[in-house]
N, CA, C and O atoms as a MOPAC input file, in Angstrom:
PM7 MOZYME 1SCF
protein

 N    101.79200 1   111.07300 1   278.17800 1
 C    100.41300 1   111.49300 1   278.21500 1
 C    100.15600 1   112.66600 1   277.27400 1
 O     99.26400 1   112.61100 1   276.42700 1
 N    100.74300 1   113.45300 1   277.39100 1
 C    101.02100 1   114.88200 1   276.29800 1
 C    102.00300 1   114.91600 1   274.83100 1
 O    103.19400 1   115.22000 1   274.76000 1
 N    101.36300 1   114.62800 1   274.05700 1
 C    100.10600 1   115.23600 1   273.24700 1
 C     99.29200 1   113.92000 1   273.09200 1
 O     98.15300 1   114.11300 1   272.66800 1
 N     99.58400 1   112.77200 1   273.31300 1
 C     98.55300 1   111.50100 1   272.75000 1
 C     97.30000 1   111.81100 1   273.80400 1
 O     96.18100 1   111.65300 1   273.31600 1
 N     97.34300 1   112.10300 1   274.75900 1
 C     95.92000 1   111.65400 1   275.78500 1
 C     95.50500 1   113.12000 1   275.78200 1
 O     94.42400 1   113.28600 1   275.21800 1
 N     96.00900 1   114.11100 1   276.20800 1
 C     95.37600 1   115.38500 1   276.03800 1
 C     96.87700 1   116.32600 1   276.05700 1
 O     98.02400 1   115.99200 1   276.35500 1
 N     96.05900 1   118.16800 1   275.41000 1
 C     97.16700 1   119.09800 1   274.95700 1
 C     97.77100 1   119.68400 1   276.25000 1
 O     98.84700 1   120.20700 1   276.54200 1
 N     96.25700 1   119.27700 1   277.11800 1
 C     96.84100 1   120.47000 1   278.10500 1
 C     97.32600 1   120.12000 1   279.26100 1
 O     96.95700 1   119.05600 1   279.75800 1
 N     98.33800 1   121.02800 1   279.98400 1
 C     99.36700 1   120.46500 1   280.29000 1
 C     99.46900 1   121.75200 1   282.10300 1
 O    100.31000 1   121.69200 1   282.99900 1
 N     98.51900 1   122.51400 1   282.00300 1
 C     98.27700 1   122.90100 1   283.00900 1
 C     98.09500 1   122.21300 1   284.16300 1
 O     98.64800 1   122.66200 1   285.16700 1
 N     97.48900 1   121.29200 1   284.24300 1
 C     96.88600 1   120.19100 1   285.43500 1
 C     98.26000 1   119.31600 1   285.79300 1
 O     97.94900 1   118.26700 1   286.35600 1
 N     99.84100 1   119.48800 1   285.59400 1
 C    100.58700 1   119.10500 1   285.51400 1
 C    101.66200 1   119.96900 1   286.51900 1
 O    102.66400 1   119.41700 1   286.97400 1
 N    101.35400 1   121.29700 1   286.78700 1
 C    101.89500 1   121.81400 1   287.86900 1
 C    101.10900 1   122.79700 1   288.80600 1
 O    100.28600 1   123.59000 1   288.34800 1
 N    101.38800 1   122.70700 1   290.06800 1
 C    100.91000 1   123.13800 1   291.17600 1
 C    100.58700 1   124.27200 1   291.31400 1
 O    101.48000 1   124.81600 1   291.96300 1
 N     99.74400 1   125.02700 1   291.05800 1
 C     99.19400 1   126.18500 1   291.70300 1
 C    100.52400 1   127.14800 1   292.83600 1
 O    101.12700 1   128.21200 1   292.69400 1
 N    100.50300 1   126.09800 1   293.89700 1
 C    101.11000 1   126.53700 1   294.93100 1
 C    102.48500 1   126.71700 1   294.81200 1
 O    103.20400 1   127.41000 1   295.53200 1
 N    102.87500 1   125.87000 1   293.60500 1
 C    104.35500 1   125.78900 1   293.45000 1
 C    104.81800 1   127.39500 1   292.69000 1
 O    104.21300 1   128.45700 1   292.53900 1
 N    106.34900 1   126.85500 1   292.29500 1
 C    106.79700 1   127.85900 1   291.92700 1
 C    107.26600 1   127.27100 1   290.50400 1
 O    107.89000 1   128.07000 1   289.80600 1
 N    107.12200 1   126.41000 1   290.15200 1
 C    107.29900 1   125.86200 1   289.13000 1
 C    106.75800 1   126.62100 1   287.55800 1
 O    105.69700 1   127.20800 1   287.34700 1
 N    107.74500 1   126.39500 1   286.73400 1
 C    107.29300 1   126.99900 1   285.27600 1
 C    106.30900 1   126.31700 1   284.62900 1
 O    106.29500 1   125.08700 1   284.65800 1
 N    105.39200 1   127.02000 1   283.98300 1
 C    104.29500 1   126.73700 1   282.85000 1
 C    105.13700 1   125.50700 1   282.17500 1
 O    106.35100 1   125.50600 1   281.97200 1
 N    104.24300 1   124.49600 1   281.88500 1
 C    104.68500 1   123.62900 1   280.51500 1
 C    103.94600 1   124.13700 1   279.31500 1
 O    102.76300 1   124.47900 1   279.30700 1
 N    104.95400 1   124.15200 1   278.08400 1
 C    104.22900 1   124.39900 1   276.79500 1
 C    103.08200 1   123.41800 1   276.33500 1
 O    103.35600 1   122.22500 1   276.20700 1
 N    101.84900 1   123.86400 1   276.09100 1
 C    100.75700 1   123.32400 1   275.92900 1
 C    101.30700 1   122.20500 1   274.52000 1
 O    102.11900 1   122.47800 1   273.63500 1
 N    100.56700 1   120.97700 1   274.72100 1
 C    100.43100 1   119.96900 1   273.53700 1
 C    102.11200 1   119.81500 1   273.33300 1
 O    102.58700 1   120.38000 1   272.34800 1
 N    102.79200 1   119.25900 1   274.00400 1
 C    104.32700 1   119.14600 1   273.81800 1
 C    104.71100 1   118.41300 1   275.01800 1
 O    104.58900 1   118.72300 1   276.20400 1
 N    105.37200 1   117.01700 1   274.26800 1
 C    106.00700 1   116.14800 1   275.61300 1
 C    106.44100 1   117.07800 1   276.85600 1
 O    106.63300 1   118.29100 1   276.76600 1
 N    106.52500 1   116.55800 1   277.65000 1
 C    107.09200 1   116.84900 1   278.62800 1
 C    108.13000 1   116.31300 1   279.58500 1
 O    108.54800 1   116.76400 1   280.65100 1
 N    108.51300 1   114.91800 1   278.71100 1
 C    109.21700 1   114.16100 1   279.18500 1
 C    110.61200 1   114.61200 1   279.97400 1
 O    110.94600 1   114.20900 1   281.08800 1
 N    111.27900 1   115.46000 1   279.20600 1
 C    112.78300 1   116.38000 1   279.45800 1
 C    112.05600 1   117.39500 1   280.22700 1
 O    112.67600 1   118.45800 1   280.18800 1
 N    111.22900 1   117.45200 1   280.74900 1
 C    111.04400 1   118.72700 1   281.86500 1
 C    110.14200 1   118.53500 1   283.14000 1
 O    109.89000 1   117.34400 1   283.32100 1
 N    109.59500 1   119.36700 1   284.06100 1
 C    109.71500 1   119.44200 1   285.04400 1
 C    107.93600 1   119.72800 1   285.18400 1
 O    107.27100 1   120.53500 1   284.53400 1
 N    107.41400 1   118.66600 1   286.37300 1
 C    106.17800 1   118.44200 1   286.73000 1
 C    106.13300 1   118.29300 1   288.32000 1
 O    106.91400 1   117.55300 1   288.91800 1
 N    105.14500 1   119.06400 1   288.95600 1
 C    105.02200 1   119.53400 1   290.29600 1
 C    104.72200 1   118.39000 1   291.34400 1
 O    105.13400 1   118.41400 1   292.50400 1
 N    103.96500 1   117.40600 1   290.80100 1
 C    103.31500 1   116.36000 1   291.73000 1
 C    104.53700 1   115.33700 1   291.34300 1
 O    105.47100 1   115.44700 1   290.54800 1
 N    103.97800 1   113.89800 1   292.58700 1
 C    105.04700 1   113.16600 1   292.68300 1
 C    103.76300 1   111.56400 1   291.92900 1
 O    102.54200 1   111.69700 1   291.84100 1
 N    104.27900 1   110.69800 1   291.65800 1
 C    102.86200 1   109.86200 1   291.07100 1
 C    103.54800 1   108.24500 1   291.46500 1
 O    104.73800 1   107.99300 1   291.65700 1
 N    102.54200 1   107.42100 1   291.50400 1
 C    102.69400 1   106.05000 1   291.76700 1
 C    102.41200 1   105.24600 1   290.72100 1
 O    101.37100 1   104.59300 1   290.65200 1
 N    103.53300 1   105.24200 1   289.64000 1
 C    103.25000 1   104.19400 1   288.52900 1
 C    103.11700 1   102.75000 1   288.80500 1
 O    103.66700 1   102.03500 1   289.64300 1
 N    102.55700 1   102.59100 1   288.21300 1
 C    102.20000 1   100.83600 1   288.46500 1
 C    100.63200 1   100.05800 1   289.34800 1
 O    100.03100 1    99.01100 1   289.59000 1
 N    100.65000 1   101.49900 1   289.52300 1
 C     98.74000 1   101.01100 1   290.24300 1
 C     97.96600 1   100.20300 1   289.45200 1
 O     98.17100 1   100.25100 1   288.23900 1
 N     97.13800 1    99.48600 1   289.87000 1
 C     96.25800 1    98.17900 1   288.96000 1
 C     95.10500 1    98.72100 1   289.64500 1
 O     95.14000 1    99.48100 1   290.61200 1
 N     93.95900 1    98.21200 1   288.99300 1
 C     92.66400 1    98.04700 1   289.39100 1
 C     92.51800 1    97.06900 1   290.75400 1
 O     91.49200 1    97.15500 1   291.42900 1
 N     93.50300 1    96.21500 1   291.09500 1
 C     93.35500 1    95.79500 1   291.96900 1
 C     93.49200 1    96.19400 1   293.69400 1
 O     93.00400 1    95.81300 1   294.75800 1
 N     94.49900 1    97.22600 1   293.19200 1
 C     94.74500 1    98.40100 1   294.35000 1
 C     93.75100 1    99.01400 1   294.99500 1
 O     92.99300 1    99.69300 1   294.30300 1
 N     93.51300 1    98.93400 1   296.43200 1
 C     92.64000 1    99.60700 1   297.08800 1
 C     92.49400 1   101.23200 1   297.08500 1
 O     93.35200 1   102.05400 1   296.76200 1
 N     91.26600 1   101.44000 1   297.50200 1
 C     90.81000 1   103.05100 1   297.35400 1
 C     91.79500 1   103.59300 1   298.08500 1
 O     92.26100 1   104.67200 1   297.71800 1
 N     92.19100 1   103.07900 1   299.01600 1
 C     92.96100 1   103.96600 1   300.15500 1
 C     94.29400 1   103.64600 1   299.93900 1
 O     94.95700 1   103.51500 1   300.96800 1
 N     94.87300 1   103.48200 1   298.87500 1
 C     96.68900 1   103.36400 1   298.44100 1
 C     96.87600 1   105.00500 1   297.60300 1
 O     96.02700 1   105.42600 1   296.81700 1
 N     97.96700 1   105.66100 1   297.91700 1
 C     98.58500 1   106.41000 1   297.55400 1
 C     98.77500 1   106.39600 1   295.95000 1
 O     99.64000 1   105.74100 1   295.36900 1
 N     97.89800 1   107.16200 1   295.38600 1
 C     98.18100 1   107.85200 1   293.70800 1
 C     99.02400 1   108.96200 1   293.03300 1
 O     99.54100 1   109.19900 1   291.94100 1
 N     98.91700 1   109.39800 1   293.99300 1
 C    100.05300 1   110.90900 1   293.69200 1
 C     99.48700 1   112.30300 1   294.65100 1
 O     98.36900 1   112.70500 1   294.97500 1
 N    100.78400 1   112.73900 1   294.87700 1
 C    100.28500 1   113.47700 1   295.87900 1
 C    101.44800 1   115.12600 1   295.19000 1
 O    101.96600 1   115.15900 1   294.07400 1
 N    101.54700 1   116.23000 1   296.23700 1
 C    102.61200 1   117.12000 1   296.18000 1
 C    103.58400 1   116.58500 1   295.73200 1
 O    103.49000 1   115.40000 1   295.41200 1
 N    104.93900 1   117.34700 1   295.55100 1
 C    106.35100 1   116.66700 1   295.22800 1
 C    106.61700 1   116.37400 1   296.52900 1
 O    106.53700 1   117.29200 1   297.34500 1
 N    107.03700 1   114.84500 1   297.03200 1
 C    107.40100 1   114.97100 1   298.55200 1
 C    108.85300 1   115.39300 1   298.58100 1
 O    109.54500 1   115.91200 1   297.70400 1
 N    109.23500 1   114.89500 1   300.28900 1
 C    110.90800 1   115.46000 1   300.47400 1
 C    111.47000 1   114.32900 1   299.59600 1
 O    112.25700 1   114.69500 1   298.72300 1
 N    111.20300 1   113.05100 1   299.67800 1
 C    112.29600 1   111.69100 1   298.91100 1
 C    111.44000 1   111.00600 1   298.89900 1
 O    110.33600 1   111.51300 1   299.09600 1
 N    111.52500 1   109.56400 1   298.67100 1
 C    111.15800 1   108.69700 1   297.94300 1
 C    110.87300 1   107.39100 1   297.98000 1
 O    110.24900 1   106.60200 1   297.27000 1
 N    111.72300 1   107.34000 1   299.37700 1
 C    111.39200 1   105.77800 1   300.49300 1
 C    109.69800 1   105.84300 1   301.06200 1
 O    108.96400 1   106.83100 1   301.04000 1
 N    109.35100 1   104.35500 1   301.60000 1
 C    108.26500 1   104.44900 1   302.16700 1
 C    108.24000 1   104.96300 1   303.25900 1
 O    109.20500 1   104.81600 1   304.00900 1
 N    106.84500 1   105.89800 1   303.74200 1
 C    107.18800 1   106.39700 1   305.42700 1
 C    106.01100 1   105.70600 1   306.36800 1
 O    104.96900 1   105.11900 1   306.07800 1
 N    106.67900 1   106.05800 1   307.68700 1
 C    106.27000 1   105.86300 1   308.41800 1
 C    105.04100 1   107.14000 1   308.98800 1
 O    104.76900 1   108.20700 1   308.43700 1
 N    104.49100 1   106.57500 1   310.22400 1
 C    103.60900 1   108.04300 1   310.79800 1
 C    105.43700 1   108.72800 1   311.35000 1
 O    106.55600 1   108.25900 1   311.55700 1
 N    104.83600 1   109.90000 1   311.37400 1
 C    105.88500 1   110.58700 1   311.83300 1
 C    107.04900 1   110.99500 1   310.81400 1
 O    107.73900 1   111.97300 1   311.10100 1
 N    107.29600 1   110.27800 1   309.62900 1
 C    108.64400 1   110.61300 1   309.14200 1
 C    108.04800 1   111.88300 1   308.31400 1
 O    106.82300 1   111.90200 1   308.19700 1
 N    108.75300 1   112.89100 1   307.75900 1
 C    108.84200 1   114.03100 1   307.01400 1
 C    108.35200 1   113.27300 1   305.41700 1
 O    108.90900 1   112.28200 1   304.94400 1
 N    107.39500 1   113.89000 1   304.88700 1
 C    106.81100 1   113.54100 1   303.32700 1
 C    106.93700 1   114.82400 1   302.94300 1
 O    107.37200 1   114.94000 1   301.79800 1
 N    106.69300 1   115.87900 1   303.54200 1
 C    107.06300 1   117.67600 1   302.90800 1
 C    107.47000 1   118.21100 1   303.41700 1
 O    107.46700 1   118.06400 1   304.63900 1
 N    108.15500 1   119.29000 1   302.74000 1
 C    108.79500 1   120.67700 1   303.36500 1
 C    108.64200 1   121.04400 1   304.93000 1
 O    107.66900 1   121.72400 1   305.25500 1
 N    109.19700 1   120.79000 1   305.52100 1
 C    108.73100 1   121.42100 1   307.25300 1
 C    109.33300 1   122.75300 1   307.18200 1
 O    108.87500 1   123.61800 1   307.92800 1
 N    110.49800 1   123.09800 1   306.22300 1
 C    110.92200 1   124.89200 1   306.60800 1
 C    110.64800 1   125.47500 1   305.35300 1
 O    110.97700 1   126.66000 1   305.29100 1
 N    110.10900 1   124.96400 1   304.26600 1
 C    109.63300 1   125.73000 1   303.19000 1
 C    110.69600 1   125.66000 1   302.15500 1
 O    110.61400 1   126.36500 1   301.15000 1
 N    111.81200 1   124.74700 1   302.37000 1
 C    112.67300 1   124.61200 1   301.20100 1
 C    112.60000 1   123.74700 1   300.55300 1
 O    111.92700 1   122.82900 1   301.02200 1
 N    113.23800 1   123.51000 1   299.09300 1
 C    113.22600 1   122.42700 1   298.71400 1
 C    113.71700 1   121.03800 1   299.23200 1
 O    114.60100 1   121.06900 1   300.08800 1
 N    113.24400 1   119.80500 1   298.81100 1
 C    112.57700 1   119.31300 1   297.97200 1
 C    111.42700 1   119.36800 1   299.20800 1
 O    111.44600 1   119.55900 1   300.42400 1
 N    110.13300 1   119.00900 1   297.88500 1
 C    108.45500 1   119.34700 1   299.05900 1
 C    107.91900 1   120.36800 1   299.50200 1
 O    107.33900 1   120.37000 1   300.58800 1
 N    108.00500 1   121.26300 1   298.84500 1
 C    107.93500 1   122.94400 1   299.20400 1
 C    106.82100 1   123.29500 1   298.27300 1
 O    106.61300 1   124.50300 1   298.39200 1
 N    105.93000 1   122.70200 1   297.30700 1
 C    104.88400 1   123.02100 1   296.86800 1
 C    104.29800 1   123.75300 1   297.46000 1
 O    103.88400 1   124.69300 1   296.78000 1
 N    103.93500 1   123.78500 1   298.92400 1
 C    102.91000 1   124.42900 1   299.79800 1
 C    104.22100 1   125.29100 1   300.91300 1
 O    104.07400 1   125.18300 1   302.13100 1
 N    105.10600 1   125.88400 1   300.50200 1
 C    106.06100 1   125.95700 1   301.41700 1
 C    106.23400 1   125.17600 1   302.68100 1
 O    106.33400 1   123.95500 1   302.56300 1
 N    106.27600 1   125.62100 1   303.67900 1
 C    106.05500 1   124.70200 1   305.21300 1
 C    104.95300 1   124.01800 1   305.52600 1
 O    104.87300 1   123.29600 1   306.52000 1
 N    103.85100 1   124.23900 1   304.53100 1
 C    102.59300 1   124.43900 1   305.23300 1
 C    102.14600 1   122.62500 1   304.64600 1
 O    100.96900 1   122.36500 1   304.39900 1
 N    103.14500 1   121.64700 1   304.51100 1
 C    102.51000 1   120.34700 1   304.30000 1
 C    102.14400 1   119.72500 1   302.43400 1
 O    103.04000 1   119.62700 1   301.59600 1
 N    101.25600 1   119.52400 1   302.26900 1
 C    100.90600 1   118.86100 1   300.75500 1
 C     99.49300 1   118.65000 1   300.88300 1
 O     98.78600 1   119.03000 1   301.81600 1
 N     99.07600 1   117.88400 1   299.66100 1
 C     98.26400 1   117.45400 1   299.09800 1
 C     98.54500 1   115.55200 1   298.54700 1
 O     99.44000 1   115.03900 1   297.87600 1
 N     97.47700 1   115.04700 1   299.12800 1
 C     97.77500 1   113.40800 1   298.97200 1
 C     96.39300 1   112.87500 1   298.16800 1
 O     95.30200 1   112.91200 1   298.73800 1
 N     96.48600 1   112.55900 1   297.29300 1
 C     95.75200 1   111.91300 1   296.02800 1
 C     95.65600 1   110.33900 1   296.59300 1
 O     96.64900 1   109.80300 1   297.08600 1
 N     94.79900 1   109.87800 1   296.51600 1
 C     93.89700 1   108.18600 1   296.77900 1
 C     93.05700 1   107.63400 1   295.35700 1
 O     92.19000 1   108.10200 1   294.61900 1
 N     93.82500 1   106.39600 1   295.43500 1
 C     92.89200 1   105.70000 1   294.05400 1
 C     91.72300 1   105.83200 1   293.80300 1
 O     91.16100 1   105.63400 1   292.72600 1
 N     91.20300 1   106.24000 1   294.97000 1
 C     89.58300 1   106.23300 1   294.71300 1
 C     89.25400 1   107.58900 1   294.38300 1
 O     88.09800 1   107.80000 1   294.01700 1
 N     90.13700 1   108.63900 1   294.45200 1
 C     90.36200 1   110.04500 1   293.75500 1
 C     90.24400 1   111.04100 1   295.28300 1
 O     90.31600 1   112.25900 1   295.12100 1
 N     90.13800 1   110.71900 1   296.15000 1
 C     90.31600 1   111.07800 1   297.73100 1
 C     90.91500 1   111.92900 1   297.51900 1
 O     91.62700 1   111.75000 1   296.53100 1
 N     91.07900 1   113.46200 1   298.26400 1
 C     92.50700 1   114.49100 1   298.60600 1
 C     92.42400 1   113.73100 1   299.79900 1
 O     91.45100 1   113.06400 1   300.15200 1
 N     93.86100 1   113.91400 1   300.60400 1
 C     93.61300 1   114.58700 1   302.17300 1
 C     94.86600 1   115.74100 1   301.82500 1
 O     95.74300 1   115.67800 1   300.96300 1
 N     94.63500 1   116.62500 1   302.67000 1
 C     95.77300 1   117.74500 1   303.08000 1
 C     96.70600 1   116.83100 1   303.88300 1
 O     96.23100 1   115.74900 1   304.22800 1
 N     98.11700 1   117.15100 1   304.26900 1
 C     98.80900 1   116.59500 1   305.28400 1
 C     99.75600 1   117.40100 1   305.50200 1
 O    100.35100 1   118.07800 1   304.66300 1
 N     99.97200 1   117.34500 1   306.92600 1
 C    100.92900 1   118.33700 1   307.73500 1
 C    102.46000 1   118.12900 1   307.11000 1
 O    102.17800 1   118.08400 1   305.91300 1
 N    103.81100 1   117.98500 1   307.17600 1
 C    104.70400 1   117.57600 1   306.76100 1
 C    105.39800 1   116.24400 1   307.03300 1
 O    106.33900 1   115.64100 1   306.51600 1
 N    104.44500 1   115.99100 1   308.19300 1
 C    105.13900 1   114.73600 1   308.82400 1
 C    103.85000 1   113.68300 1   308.56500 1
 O    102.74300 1   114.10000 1   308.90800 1
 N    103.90900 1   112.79900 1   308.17700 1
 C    103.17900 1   111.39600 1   307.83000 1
 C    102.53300 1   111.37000 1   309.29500 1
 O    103.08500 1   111.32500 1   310.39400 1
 N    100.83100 1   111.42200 1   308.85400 1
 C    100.09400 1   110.89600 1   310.14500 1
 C     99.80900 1   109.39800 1   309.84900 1
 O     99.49300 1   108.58700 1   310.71900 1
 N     99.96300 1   109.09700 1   308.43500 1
 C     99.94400 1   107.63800 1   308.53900 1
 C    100.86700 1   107.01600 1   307.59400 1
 O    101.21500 1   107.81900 1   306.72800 1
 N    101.49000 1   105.60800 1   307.44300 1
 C    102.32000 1   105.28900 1   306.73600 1
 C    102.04200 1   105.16300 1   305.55100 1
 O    101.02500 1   104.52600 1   305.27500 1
 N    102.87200 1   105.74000 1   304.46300 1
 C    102.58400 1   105.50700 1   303.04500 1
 C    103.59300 1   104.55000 1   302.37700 1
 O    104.80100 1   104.64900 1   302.16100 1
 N    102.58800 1   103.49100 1   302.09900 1
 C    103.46500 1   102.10400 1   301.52300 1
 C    103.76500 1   102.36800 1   300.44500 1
 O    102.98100 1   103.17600 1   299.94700 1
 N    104.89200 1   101.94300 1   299.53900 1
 C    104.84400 1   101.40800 1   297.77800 1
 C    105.07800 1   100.48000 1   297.76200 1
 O    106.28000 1   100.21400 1   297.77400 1
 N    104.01000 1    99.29000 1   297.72000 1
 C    104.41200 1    98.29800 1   297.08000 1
 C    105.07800 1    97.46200 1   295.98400 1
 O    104.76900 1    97.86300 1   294.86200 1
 N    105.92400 1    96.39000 1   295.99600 1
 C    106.35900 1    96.03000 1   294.97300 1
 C    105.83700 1    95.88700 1   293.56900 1
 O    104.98800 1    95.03800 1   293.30000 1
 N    106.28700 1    96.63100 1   292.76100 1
 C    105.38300 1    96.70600 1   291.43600 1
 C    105.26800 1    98.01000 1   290.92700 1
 O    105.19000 1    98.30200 1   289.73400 1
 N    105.26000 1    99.03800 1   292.20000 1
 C    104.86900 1   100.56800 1   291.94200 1
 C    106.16500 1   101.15800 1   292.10300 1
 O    107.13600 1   100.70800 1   292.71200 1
 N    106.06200 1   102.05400 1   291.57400 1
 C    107.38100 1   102.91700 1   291.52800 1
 C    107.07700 1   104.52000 1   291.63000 1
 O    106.13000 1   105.02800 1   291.02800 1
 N    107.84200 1   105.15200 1   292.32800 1
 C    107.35600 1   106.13900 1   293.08900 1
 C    108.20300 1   106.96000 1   292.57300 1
 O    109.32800 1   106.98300 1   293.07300 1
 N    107.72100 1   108.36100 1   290.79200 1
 C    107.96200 1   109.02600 1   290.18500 1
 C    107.82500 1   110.50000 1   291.50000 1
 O    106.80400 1   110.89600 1   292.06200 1
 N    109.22300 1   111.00200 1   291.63900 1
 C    109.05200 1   112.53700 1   292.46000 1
 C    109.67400 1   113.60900 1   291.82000 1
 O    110.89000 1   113.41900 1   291.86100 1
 N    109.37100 1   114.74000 1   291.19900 1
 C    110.07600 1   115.19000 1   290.78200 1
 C    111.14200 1   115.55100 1   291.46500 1
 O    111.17200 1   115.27000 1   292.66300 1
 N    112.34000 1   116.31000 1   290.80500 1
 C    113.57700 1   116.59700 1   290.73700 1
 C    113.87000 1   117.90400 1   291.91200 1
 O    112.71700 1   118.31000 1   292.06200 1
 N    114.35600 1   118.38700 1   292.41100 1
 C    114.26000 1   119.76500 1   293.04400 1
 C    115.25000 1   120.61900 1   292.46700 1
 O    115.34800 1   121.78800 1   292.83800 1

């Protein structure tokens, strides 16, 4: 996406995080981005499927109840320390979410579920 689609490269890490600045207008491929993203989304995908959210804890699909962030403020999912994430919807939706999945987040076959590294 950086430098062909746009330079800037701010909108690429979290506020909340602790994560380093990326150098403006310069791949970013070899380095390190705060959110976690769902490649492979189509237009056919509903409003309410998962686009990218915080960095979660891993990378499997969850259930209600399983851990998606930080519950003690460490890594991996610690964007918001303990205090949960941020969940992105195709239709451009936030919701906030506690650390534990109030509802299940699928990836369907096709999508592939980019998280960063911790």
């Amino acid at each position: 996406m950086v430098p062909r689609y746009t330079s800037v490269t701010e909108i690429f890490i979290c506020p909340g995080s602790k994560d380093k600045k990326l150098p403006e207008a310069k791949p970013f491929a070899q380095r390190k981005i705060s959110y976690a993203y769902c490649m492979g989304r189509t237009i056919n995908d509903g409003g309410d499927q998962l686009l990218m959210s915080d960095a979660l804890a891993n990378t499997p699909p969850k259930e209600t109840g399983h851990k998606i962030f930080s519950a003690n403020g460490k890594k991996p999912g610690n964007n918001h320390h303990r205090f949960g994430g941020n969940l992105m919807f195709c239709d451009g939706q936030i919701q906030s979410s506690p650390a534990e999945a109030s509802a299940p987040l699928v990836i369907p076959p096709g999508v592939t579920l980019l998280n960063p590294k911790p």
